[in-house]
matplotlib code that plots the C-alpha trace (Angstrom):
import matplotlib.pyplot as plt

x = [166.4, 169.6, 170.9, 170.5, 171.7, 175.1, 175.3, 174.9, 177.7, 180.0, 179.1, 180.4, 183.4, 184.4, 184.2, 187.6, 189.8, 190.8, 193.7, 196.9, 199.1, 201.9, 205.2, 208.9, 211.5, 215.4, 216.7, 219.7, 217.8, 218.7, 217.8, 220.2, 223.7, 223.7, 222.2, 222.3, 220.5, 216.9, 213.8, 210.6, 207.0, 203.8, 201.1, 197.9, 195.0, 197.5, 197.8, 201.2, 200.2, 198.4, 201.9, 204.1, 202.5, 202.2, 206.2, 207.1, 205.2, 206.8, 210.1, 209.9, 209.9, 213.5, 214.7, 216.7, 215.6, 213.1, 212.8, 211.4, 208.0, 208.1, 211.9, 212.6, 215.2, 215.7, 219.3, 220.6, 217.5, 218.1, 216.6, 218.5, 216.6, 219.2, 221.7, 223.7, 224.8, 222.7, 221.1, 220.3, 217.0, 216.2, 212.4, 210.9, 207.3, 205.9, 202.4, 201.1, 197.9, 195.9, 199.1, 202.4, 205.6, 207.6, 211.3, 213.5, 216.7, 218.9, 222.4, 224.6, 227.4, 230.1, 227.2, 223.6, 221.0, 221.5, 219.8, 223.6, 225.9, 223.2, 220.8, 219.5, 218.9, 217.7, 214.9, 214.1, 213.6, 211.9, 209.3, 208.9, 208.1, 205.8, 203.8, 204.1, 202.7, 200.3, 199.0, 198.8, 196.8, 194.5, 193.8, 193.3, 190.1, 188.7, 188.9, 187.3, 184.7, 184.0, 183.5, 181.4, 179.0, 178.7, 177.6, 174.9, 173.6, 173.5, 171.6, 169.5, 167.9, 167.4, 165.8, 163.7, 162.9, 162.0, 159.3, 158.0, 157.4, 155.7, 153.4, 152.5, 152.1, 149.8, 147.9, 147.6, 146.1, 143.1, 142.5, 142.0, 140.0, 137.6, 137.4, 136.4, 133.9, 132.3, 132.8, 130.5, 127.9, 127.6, 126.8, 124.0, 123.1, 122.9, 121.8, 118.1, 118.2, 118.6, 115.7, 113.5, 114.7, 113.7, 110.6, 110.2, 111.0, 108.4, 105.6, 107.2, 107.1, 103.5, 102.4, 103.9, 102.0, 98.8, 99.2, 100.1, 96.7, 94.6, 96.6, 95.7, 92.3, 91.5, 89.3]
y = [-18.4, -20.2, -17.6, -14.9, -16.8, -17.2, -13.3, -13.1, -15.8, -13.7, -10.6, -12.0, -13.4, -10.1, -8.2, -6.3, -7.1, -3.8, -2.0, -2.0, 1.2, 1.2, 1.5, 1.4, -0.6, -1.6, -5.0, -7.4, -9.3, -11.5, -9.2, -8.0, -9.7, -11.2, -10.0, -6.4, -3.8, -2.5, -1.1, -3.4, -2.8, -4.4, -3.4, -4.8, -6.3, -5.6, -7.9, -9.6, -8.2, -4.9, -3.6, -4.6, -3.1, 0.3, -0.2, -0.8, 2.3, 4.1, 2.9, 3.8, 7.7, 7.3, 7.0, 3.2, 0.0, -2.3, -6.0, -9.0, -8.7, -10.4, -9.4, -6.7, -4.6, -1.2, -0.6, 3.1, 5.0, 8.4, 9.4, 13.2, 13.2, 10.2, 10.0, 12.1, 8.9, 6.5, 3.9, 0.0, -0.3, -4.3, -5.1, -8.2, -8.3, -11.4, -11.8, -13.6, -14.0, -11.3, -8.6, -8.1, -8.0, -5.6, -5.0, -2.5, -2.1, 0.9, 0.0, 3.3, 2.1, 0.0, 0.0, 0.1, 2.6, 2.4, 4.9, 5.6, 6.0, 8.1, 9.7, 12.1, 10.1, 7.2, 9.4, 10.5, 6.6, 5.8, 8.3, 7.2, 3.6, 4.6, 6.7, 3.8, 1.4, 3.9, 4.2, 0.7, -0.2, 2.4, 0.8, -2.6, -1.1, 0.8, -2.3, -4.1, -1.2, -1.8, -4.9, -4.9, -2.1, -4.4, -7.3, -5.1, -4.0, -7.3, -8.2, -5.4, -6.6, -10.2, -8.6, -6.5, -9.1, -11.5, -8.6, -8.4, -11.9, -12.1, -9.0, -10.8, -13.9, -12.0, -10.5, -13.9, -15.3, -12.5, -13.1, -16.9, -16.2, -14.2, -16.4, -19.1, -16.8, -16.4, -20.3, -20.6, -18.1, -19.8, -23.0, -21.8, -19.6, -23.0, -25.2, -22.9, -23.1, -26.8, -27.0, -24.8, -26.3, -29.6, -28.5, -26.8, -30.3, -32.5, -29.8, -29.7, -33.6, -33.4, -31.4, -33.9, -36.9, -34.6, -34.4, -37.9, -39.0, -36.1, -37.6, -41.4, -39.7, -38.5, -40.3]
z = [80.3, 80.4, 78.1, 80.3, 83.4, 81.1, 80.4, 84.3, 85.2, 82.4, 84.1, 87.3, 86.1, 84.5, 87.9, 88.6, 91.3, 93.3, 91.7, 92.8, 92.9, 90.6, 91.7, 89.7, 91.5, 90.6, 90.5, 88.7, 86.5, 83.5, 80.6, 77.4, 77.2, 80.9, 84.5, 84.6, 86.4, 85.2, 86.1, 86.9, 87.3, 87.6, 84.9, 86.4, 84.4, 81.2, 78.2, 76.8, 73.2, 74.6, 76.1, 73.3, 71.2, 73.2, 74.2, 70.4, 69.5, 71.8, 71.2, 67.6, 68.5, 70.0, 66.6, 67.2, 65.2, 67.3, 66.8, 68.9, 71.2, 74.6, 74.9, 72.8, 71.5, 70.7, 68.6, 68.9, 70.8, 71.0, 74.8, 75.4, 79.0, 79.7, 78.0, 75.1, 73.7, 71.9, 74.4, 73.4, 74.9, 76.3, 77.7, 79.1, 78.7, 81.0, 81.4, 84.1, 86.6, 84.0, 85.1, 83.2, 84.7, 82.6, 82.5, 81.5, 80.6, 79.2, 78.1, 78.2, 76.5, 78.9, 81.5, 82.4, 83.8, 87.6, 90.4, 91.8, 89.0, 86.8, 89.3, 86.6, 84.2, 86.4, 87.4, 84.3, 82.8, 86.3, 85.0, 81.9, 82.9, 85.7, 83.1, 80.5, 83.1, 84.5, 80.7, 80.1, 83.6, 83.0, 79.2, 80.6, 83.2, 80.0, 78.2, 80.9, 81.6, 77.5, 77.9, 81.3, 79.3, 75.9, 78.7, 80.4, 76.9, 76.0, 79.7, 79.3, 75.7, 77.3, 80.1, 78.0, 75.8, 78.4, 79.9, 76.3, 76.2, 79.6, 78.4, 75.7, 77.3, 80.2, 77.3, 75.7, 79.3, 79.0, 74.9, 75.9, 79.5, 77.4, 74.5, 77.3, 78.8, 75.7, 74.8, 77.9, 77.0, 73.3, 74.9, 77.2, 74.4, 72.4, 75.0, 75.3, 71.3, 71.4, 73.8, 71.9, 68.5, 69.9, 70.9, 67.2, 65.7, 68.4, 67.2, 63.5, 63.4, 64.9, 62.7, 59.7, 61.2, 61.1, 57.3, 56.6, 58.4, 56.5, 53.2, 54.1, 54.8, 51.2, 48.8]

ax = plt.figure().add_subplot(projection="3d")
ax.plot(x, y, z, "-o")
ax.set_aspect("equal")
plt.show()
C-alpha cells in the first residue's frame, strides 16, 4: 500500500505546468569576447545536457569546429542564409527553474548579428532559434509524457495486483466460512456419535459384567 501511494505522490509531482509560448528576443548580453548583441529564448521544461547536445549536433552541420557545452563555440560555421562569410557561432546554455535560457550569438566578422544592420540575415537566425527552441520544448513534454505513461503502467500493475490480491483474499474468506460450516456440522455429526457411542460402551460394558458373573458362576 505505501508503494502505491508513492507512485501516486510521483505522479503528482510530475504534472506539467501550462506551456509557455516561445518567443525570440534581442538583447546586449555578455557572451563571446565581451557584451555583444544576441538572440535569447526561453526553452521551457528543457534540460542543460538535452539542448547541448541538440545545439552541438546542429552546429556540426555548418561545417566550423565546436567545443565547450554550457558556453559553446562554433569556429568558422558556414550559415549561406546569413552570411557569405564564415560566422563564429557563441551559445549560453543556462538552465534554471526546469527551463533553459539559451543564447545566441553570431559573430560576422568586425561585428555581430543585429536586427538593424543585417535585417535578412537577422530574420533568418531568428528562425532558426525559434525552431531550435520550439524542437527542444516539444522534446522535453514527450519526455515528460514518457515518463507520465511508464508511471501509470507502473500504477496500473499495482492496482491490478492489489484487486488480485483482494479476489483472492475474498475467495480465501468463503474457502474458510465453509470449512467452518462444515467444522460445525462434524461436531454435531460427532456429538450424536459420541452419545450413541456412549451408549454402545454403557450396554457394551453391561454386557462384559454379564460374562464375568456367568464366568465367576461356573463350576
Amino acid at each position: 500500500m505505501k508503494r502505491f501511494l508513492l507512485i501516486l505522490a510521483a505522479a503528482a509531482i510530475m504534472l506539467p505546468a501550462q506551456a509557455q509560448k516561445t518567443k525570440v528576443s534581442e538583447s546586449i548580453e555578455k557572451i563571446g569576447d565581451g557584451k555583444n548583441n544576441c538572440l535569447v529564448v526561453t526553452i521551457t521544461g528543457a534540460s542543460e545536457d538535452d539542448v547541448a547536445k541538440a545545439w552541438k549536433d546542429k552546429m556540426k552541420d555548418t561545417g566550423g569546429k565546436v567545443s565547450g557545452k554550457k558556453e559553446m563555440f562554433v569556429d568558422d560555421a558556414s550559415l549561406p542564409s546569413i552570411s557569405s562569410n564564415a560566422i563564429d557561432i557563441y551559445s549560453v546554455i543556462d538552465e534554471k527553474g526546469g527551463d533553459v535560457r539559451f543564447m545566441v550569438g553570431f559573430n560576422l566578422g568586425g561585428a555581430y548579428l543585429n536586427s538593424k544592420e543585417h535585417a535578412t540575415g537577422y530574420k533568418v537566425a531568428e528562425k532558426m532559434i525559434y525552431d531550435f527552441a520550439v524542437e527542444q520544448a516539444k522534446l522535453a513534454v514527450q519526455k515528460k509524457i514518457d515518463e507520465q505513461k511508464d508511471v501509470i503502467g507502473k500504477t496500473t500493475k499495482t492496482v491490478e495486483g492489489l484487486t488480485k490480491d483482494n479476489e483472492k483474499l475474498a475467495k480465501d474468506i468463503e474457502d474458510y466460512k465453509k470449512r467452518i460450516e462444515d467444522a460445525e456440522k462434524n461436531i454435531e455429526d460427532n456429538k450424536s456419535s459420541i452419545i450413541t457411542g456412549n451408549q454402545n460402551l454403557e450396554d457394551q460394558n453391561k454386557a462384559l459384567k454379564e460374562l464375568e458373573k456367568k464366568l465367576s458362576e461356573v463350576d
